[in-house]
PyMOL Python script that loads the backbone (N, CA, C, O; Angstrom):
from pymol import cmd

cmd.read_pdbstr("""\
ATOM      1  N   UNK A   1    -125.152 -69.048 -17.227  1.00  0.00           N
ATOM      2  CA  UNK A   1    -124.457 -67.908 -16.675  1.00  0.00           C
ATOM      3  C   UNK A   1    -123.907 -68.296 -15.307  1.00  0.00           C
ATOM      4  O   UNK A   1    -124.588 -68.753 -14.390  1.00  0.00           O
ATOM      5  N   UNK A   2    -122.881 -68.112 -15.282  1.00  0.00           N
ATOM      6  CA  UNK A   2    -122.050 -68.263 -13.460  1.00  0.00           C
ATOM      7  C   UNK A   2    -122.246 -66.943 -13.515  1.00  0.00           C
ATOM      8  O   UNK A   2    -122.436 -66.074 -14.366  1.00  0.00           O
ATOM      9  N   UNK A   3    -122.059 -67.133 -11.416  1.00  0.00           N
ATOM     10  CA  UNK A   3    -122.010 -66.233 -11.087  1.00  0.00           C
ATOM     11  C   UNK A   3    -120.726 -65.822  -9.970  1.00  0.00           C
ATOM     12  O   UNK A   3    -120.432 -66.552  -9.023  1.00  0.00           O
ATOM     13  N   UNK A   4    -119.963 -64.377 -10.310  1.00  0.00           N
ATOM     14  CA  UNK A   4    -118.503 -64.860  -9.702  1.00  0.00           C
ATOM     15  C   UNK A   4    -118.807 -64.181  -8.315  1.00  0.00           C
ATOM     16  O   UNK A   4    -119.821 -63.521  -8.092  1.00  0.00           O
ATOM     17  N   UNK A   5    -117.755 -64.437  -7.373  1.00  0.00           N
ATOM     18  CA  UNK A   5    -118.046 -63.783  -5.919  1.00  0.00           C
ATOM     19  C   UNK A   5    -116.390 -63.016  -5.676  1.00  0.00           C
ATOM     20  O   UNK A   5    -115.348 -63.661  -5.791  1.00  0.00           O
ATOM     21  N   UNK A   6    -116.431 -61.999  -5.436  1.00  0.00           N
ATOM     22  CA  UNK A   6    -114.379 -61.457  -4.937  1.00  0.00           C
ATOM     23  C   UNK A   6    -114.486 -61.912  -3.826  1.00  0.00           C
ATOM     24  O   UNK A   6    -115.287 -61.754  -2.904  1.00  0.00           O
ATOM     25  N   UNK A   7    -113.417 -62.621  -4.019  1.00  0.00           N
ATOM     26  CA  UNK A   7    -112.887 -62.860  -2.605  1.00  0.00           C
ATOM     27  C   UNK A   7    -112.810 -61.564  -1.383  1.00  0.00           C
ATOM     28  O   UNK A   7    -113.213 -60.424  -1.615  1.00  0.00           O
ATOM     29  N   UNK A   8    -112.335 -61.912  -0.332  1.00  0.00           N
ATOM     30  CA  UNK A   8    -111.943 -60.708   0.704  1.00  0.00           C
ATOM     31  C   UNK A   8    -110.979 -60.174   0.261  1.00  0.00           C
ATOM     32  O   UNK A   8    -110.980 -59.089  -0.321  1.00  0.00           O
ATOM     33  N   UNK A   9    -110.017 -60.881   0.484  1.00  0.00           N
ATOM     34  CA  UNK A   9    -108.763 -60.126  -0.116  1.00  0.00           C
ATOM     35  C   UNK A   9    -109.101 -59.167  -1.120  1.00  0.00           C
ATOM     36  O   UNK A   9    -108.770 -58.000  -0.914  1.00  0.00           O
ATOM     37  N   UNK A  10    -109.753 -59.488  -2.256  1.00  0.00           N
ATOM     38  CA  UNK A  10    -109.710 -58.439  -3.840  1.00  0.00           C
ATOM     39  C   UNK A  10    -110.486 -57.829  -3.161  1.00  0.00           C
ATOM     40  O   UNK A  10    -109.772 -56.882  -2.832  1.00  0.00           O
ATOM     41  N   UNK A  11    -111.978 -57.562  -2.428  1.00  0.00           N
ATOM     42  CA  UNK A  11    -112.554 -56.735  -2.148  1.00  0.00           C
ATOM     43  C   UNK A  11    -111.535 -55.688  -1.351  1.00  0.00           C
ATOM     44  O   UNK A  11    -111.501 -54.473  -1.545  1.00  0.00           O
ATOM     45  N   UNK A  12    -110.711 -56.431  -0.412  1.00  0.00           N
ATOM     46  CA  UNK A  12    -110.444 -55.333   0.830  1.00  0.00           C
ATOM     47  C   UNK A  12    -108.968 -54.440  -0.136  1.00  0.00           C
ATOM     48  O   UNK A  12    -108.632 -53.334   0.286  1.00  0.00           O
ATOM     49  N   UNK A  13    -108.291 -54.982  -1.256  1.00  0.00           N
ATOM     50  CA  UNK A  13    -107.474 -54.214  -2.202  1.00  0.00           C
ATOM     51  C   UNK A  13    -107.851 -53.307  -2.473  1.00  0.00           C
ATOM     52  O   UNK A  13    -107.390 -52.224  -2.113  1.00  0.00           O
ATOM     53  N   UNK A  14    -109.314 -53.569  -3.575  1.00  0.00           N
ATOM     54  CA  UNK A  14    -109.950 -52.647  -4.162  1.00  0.00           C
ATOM     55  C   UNK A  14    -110.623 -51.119  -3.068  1.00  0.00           C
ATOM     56  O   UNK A  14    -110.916 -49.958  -3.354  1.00  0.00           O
ATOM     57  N   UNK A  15    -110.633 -51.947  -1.741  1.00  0.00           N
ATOM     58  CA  UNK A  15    -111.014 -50.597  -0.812  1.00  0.00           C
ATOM     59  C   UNK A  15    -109.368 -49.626  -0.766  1.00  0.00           C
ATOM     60  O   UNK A  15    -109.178 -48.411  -0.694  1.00  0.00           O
ATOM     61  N   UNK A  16    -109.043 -50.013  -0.792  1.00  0.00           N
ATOM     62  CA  UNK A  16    -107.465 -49.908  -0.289  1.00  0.00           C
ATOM     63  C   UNK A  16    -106.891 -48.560  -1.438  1.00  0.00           C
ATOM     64  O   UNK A  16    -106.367 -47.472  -1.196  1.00  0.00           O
ATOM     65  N   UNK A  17    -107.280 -49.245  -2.749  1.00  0.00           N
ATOM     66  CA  UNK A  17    -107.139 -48.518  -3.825  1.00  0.00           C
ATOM     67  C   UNK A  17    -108.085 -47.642  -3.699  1.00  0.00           C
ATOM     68  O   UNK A  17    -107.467 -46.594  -3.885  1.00  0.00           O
ATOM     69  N   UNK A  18    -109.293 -47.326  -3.487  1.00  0.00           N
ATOM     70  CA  UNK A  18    -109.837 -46.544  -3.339  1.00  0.00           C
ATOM     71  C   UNK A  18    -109.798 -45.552  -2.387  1.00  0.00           C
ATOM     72  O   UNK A  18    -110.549 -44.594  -2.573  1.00  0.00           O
ATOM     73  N   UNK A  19    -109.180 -45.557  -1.525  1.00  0.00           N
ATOM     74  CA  UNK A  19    -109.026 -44.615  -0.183  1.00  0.00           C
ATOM     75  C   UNK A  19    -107.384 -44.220  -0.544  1.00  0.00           C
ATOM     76  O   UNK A  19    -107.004 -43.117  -0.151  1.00  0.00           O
ATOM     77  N   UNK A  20    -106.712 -44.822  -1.050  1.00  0.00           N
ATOM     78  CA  UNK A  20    -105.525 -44.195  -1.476  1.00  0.00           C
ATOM     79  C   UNK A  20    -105.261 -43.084  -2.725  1.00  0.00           C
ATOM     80  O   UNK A  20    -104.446 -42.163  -2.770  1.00  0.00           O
ATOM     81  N   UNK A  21    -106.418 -43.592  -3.877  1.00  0.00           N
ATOM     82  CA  UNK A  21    -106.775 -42.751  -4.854  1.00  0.00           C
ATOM     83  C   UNK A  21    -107.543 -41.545  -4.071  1.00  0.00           C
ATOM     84  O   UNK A  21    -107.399 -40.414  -4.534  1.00  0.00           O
ATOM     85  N   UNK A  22    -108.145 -41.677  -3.207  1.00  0.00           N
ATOM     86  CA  UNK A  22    -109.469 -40.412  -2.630  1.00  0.00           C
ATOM     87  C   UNK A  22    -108.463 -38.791  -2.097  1.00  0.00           C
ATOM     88  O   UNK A  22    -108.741 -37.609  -2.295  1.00  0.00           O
ATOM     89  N   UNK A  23    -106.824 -39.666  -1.122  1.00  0.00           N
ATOM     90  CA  UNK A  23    -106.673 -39.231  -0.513  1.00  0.00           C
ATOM     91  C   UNK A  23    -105.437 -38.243  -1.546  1.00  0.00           C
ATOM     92  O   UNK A  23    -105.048 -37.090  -1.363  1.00  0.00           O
ATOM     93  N   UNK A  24    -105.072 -39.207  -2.608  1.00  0.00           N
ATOM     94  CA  UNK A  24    -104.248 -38.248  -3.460  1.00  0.00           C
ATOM     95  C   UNK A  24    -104.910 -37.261  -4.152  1.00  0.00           C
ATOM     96  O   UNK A  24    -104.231 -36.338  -4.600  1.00  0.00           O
ATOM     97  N   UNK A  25    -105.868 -37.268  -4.294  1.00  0.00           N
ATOM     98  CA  UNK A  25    -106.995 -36.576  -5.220  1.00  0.00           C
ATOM     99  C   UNK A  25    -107.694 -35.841  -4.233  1.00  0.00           C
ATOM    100  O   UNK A  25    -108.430 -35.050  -4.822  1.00  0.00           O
ATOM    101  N   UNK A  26    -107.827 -35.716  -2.816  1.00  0.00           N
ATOM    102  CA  UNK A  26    -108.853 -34.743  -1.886  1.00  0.00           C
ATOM    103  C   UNK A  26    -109.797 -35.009  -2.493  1.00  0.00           C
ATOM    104  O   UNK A  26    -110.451 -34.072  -2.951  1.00  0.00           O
ATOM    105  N   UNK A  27    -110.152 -36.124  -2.685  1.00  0.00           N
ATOM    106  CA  UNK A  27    -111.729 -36.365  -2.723  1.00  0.00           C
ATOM    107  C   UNK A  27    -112.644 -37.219  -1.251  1.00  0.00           C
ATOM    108  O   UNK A  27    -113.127 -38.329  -1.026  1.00  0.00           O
ATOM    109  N   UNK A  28    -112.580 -36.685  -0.957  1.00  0.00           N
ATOM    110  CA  UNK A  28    -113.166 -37.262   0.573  1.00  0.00           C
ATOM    111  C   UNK A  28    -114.081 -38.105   0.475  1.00  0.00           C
ATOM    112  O   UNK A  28    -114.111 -39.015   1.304  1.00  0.00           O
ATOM    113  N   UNK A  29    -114.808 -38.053  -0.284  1.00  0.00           N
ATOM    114  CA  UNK A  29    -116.013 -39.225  -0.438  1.00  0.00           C
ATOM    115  C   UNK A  29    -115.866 -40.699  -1.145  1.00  0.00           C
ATOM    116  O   UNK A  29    -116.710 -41.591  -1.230  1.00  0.00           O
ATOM    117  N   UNK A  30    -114.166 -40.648  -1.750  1.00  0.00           N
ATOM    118  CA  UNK A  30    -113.860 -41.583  -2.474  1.00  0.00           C
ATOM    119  C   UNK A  30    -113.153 -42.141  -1.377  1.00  0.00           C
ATOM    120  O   UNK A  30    -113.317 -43.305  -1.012  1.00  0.00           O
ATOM    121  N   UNK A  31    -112.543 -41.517  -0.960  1.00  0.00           N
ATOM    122  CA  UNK A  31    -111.171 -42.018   0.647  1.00  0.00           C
ATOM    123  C   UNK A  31    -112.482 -42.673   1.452  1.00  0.00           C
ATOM    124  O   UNK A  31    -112.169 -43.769   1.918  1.00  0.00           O
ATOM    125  N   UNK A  32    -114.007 -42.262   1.772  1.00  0.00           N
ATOM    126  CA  UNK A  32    -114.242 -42.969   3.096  1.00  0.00           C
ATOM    127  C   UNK A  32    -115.272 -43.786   2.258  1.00  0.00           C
ATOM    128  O   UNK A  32    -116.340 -43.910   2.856  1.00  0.00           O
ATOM    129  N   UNK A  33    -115.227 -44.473   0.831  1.00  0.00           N
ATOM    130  CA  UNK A  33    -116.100 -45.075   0.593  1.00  0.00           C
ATOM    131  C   UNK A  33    -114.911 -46.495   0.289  1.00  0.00           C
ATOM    132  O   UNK A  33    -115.458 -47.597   0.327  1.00  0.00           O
ATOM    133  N   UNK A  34    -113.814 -46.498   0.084  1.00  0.00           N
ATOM    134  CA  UNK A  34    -112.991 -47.082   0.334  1.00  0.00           C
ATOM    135  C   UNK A  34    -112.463 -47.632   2.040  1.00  0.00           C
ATOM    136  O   UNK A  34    -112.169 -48.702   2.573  1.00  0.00           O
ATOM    137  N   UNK A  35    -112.539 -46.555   2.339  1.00  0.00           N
ATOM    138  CA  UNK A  35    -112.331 -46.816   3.957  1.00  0.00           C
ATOM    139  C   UNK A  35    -113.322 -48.017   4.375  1.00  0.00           C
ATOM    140  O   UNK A  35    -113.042 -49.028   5.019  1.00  0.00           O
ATOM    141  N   UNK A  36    -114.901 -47.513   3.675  1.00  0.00           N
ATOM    142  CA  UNK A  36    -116.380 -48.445   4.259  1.00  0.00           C
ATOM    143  C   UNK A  36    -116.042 -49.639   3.606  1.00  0.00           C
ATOM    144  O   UNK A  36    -116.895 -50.453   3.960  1.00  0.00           O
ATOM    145  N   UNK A  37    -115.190 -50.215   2.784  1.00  0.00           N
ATOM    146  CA  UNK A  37    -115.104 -51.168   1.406  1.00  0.00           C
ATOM    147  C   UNK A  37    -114.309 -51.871   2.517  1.00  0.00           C
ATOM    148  O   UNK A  37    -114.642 -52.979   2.940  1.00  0.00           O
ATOM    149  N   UNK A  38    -113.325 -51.240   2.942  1.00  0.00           N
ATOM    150  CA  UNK A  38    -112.404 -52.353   3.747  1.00  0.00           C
ATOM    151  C   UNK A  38    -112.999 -52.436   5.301  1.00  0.00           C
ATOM    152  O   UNK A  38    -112.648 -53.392   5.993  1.00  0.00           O
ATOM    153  N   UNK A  39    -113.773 -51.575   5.770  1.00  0.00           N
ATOM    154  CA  UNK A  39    -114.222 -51.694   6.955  1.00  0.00           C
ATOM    155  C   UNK A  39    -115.137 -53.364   7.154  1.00  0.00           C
ATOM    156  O   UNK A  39    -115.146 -54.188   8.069  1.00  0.00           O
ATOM    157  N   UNK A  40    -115.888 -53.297   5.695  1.00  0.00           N
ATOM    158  CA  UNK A  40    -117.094 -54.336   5.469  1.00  0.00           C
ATOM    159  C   UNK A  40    -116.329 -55.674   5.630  1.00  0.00           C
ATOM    160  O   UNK A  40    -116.807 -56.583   6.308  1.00  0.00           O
ATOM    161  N   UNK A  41    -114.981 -55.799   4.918  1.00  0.00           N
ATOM    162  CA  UNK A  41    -114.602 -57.606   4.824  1.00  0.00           C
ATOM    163  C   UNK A  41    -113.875 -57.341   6.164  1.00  0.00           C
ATOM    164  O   UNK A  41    -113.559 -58.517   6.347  1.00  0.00           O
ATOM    165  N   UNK A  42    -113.589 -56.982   6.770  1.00  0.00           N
ATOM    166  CA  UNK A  42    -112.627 -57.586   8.318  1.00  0.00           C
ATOM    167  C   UNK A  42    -113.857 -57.987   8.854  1.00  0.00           C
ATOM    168  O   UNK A  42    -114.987 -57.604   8.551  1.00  0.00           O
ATOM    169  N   UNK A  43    -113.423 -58.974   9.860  1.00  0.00           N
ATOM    170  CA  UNK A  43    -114.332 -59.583  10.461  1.00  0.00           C
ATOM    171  C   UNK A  43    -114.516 -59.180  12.059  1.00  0.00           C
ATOM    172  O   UNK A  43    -113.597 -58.961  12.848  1.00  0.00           O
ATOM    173  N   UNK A  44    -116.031 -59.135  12.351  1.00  0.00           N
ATOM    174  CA  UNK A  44    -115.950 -58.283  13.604  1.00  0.00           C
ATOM    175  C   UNK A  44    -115.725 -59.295  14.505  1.00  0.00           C
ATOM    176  O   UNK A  44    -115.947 -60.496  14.358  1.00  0.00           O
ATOM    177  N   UNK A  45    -115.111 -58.517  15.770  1.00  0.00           N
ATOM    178  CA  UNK A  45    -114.561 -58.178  16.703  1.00  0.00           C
ATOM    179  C   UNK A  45    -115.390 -59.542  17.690  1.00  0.00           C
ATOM    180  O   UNK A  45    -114.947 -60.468  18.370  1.00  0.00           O
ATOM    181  N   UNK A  46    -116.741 -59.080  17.341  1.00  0.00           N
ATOM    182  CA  UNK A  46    -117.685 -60.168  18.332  1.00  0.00           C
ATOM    183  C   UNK A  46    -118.027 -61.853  17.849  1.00  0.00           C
ATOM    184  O   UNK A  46    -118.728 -62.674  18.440  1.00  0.00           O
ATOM    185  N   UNK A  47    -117.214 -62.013  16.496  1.00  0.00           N
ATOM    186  CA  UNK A  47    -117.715 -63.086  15.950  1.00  0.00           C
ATOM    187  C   UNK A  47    -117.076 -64.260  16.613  1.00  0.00           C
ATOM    188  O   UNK A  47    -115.892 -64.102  16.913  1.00  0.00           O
ATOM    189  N   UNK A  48    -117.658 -65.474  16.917  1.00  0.00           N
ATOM    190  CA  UNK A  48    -117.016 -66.776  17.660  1.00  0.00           C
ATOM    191  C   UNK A  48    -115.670 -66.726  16.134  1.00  0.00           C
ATOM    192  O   UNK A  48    -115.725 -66.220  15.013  1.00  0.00           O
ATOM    193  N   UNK A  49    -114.562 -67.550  16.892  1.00  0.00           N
ATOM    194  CA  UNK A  49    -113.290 -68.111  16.633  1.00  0.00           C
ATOM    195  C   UNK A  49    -113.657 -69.240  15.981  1.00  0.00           C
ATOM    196  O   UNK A  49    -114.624 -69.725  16.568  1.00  0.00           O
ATOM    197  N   UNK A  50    -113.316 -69.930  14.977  1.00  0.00           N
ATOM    198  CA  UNK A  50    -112.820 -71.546  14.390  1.00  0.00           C
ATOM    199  C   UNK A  50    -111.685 -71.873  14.777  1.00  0.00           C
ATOM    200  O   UNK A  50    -110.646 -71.219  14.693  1.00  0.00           O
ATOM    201  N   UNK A  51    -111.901 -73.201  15.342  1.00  0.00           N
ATOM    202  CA  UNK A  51    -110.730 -73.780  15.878  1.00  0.00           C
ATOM    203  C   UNK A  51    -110.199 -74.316  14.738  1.00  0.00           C
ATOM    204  O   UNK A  51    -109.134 -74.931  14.783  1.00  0.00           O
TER     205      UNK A  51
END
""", "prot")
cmd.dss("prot")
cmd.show_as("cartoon", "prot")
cmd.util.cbc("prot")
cmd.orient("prot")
């Protein structure tokens, strides 16, 4: 059995799609669980740089 990993990108889509579906639909809990989906892959603010 492999095991697969999404990339950032597909993860931070799939948030994307989800907060866009939440917000056409007034479902609020779908918009900020999408919102948390793309909040998770950006990378924070405090992390050291690669040169």
């Amino acid at each position: 059995m492999t095991d697969r990993v999404k990339s950032t990108s597909a993860t931070e889509a799939e948030g994307s799609v989800k907060e866009a579906i939440g917000k056409l639909t007034g479902d609020a809990g779908v918009e900020a669980e999408g919102k948390a989906q793309k909040r998770q892959v950006q990378p924070s603010k405090a992390a050291p740089r690669s040169k």
